[in-house]
C-alpha positions in Angstrom: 92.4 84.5 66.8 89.1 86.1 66.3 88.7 89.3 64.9 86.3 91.8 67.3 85.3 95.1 65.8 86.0 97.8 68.0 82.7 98.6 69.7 83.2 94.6 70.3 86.6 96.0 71.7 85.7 98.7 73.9 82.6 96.9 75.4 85.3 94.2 76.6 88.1 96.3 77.9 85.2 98.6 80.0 84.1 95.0 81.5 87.0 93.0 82.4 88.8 96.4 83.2 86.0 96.9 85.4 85.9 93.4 87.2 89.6 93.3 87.1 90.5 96.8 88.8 87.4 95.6 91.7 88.9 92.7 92.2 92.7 93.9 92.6 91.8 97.1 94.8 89.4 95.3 96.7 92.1 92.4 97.1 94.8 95.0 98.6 92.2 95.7 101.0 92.2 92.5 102.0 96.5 92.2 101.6 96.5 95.1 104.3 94.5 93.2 107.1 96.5 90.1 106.2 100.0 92.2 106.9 98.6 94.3 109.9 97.3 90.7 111.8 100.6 89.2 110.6 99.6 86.7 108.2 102.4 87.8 105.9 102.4 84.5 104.0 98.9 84.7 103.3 99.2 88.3 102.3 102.8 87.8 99.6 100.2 84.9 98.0 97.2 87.5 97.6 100.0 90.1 96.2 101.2 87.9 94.0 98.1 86.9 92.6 96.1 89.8 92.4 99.0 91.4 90.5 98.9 88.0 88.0 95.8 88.3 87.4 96.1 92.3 86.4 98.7 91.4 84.3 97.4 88.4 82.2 94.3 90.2 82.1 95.9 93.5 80.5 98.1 91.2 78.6 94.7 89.8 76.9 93.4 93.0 75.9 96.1 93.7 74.5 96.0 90.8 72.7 92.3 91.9 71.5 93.3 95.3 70.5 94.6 98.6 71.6 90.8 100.3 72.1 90.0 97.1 74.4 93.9 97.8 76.2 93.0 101.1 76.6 89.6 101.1 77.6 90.4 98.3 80.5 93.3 100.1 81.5 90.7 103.3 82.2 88.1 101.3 83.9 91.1 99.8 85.8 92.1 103.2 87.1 88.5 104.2 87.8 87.9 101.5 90.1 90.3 102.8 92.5 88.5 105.6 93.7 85.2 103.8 93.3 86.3 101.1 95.7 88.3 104.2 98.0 85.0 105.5 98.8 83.5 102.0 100.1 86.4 100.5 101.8 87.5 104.3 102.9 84.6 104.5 105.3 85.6 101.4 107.5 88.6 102.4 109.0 
């Protein structure tokens, strides 16, 4: 495996923490129209991917280092709220 300094580390984590937290709170947006029109089928398939994909991207960065682990793990987190105030709004 490639070694990556840790500036090299932290610049990954912030990124694919970033896209990954985006893309798994603005999928359980999506998960809760799916289970209040009653597509539950569709909705167990986007819950169980969108929680794969955190996992085997958090299990990379791991991988990587602790810095990239922990930075991705923040930026994760952070996207929440981000996405809370843009999806909060079209209730």
């Amino acid at each position: 495996m490639m070694e990556v300094g840790l500036a090299g580390q932290i610049v990954i984590g912030l990124i694919a923490g970033l896209l990954v937290g985006a893309f798994h709170f603005t999928s359980l947006w999506w998960n809760t129209r799916f289970f209040a029109t009653g597509a539950a089928g569709k909705a167990i398939a986007l819950q169980l991917g969108r929680i794969a994909v955190a996992v085997a991207v958090l299990t990379l960065l791991a991988r990587l280092g602790l810095a990239a682990l922990l930075c991705g793990a923040l930026v994760f987190l952070l996207a929440r709220p981000l996405l809370l105030s843009r999806f909060g709004a079209l209730r």
